[in-house]
DRENPA-3360 file (N, C-alpha, C; in nm, 2 decimals, always signed):
BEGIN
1 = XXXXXXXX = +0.08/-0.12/+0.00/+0.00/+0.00/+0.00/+0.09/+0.12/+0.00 ~ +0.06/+0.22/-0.09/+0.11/+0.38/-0.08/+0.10/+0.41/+0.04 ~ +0.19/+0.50/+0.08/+0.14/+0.60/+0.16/+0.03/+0.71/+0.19 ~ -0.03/+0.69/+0.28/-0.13/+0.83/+0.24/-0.12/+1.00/+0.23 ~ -0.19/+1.03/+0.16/-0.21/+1.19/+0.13/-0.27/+1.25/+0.20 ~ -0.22/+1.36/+0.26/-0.28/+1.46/+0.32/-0.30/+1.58/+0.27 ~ -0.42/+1.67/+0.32/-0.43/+1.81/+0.23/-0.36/+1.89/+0.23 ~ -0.35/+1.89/+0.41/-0.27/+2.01/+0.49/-0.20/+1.95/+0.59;
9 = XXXXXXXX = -0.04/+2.06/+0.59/+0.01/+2.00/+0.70/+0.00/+2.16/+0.82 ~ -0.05/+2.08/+0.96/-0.09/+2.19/+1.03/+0.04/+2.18/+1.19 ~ +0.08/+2.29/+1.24/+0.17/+2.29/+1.35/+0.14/+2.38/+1.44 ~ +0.19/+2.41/+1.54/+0.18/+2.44/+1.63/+0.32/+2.49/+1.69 ~ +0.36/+2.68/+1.69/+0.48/+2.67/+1.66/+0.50/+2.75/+1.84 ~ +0.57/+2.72/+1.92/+0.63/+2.82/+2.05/+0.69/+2.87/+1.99 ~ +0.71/+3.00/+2.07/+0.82/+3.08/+2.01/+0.83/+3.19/+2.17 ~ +0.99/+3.15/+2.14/+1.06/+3.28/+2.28/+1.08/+3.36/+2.23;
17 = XXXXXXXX = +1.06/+3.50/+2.26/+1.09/+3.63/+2.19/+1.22/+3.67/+2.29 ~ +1.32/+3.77/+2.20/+1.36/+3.86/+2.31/+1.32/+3.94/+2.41 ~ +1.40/+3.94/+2.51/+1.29/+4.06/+2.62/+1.23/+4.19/+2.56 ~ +1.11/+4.23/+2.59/+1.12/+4.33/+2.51/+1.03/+4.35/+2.34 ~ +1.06/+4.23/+2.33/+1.01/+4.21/+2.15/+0.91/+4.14/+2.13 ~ +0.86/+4.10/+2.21/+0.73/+4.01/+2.21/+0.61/+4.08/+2.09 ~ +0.56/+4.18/+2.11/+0.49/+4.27/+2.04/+0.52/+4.30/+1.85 ~ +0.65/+4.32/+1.91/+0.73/+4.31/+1.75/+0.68/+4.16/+1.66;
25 = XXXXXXXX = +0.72/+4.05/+1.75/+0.74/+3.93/+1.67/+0.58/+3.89/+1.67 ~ +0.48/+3.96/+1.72/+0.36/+3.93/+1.69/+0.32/+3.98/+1.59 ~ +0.33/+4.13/+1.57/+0.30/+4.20/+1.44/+0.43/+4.17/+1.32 ~ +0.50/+4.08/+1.29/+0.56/+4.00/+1.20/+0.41/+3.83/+1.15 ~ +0.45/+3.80/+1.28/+0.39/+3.65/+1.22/+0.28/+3.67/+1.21 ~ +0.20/+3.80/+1.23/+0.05/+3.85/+1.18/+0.08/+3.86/+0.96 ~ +0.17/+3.90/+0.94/+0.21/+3.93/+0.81/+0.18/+3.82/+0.76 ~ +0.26/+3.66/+0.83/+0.27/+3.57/+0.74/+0.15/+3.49/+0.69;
33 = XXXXXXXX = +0.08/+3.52/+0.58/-0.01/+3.43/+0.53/-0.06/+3.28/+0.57 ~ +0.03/+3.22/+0.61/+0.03/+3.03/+0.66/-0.03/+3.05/+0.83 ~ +0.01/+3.19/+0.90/+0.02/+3.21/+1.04/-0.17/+3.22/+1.03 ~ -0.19/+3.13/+1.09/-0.36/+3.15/+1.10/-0.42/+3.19/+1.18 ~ -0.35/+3.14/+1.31/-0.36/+3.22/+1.42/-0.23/+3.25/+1.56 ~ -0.26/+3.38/+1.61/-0.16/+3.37/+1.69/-0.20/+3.46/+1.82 ~ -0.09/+3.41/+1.93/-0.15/+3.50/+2.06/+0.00/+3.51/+2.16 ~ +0.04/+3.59/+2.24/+0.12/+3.62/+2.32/+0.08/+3.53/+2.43;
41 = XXXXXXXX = +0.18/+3.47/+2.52/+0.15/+3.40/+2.66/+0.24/+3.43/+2.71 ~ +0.19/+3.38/+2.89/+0.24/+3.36/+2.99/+0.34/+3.27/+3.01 ~ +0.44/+3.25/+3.03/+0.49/+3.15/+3.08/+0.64/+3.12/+3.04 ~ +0.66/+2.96/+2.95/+0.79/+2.91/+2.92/+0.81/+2.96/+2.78 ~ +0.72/+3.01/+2.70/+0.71/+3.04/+2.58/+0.63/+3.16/+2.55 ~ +0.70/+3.26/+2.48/+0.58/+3.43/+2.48/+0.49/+3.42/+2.37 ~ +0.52/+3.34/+2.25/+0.39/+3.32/+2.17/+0.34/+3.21/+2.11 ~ +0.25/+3.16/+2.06/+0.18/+3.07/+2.00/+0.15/+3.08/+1.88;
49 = XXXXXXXX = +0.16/+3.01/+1.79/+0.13/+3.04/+1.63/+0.08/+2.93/+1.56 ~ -0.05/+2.94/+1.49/-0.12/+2.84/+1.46/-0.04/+2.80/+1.27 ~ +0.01/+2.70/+1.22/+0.06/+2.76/+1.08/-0.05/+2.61/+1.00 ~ -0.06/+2.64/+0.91/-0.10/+2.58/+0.78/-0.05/+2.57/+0.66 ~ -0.02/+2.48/+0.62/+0.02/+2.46/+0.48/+0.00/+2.34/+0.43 ~ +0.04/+2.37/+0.25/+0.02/+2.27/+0.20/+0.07/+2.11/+0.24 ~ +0.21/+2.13/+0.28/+0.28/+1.96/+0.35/+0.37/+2.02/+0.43 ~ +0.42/+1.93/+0.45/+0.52/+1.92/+0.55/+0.68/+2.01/+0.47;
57 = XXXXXXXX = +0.69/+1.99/+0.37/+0.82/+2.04/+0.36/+0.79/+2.17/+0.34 ~ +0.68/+2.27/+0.30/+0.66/+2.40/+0.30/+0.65/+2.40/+0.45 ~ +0.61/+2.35/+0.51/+0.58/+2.37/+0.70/+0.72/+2.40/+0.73 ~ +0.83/+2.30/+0.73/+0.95/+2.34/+0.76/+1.00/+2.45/+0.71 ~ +0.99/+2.50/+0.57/+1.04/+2.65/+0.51/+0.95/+2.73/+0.58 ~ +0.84/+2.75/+0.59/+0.76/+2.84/+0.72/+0.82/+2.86/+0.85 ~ +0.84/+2.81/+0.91/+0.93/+2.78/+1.02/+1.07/+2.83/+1.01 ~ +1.14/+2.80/+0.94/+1.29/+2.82/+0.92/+1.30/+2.98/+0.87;
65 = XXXXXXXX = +1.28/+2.97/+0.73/+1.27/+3.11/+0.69/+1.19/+3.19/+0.67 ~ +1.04/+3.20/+0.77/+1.02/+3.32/+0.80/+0.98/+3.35/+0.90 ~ +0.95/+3.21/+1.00/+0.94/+3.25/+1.18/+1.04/+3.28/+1.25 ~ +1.14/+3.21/+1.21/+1.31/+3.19/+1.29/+1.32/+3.36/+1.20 ~ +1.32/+3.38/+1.10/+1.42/+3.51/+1.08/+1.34/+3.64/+1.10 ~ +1.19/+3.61/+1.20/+1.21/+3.74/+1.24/+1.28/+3.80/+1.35 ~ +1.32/+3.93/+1.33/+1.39/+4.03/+1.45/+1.35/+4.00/+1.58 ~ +1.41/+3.96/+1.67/+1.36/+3.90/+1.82/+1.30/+3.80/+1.89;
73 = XXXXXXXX = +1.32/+3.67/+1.74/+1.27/+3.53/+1.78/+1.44/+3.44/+1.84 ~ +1.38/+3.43/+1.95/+1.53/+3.37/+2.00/+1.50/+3.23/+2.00 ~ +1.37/+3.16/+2.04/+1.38/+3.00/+1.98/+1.22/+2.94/+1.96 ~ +1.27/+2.85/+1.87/+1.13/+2.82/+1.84/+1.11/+2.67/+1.86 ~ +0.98/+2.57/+1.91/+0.97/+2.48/+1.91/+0.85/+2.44/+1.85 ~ +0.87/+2.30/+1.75/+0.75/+2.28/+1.60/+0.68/+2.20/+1.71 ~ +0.53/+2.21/+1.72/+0.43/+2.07/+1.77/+0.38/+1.99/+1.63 ~ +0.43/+1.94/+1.50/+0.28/+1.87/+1.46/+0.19/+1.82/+1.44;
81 = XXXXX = +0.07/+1.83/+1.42/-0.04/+1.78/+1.44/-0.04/+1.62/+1.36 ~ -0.11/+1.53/+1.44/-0.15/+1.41/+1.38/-0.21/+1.43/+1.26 ~ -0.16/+1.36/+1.13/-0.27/+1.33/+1.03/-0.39/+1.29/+1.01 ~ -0.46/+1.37/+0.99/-0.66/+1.32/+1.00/-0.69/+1.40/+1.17 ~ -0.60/+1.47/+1.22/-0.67/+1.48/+1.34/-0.76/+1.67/+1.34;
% end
């Protein structure tokens, strides 16, 4: 049997901002089109970012070169989502 196809590949990105920049790196990942949704928190991690895309290897270029390279993202951690889920 093939592997199966999926539509969309969906993640769930943390992201630590520099002190300070939290605000900045929110009105960035508002720009990115794939960013569907996003929100500032409390805690181990300052934001949350909902991404979408077509697969998995566009997900990784989302991530890499345009979440990682905004001004004041110091680290980022990928969650993704089960297939079919």
């Amino acid at each position: 049997m093939g592997r199966p196809e999926f539509e969309t590949a969906t993640a769930i990105v943390l992201i630590t901002a520099e002190p300070g920049k939290e605000a900045d790196v929110m009105q960035e990942l508002k720009q990115i089109p794939e960013v569907k949704e996003a929100m500032l928190l409390f805690g181990e991690y300052d934001l949350f970012a909902k991404v979408e895309c077509s697969d998995f290897g566009s997900l990784g270029n989302i991530v890499i070169a345009s979440i990682r390279a905004i001004d004041g993202v110091d680290l980022t951690k990928t969650l993704t989502a089960a297939p079919g889920s």
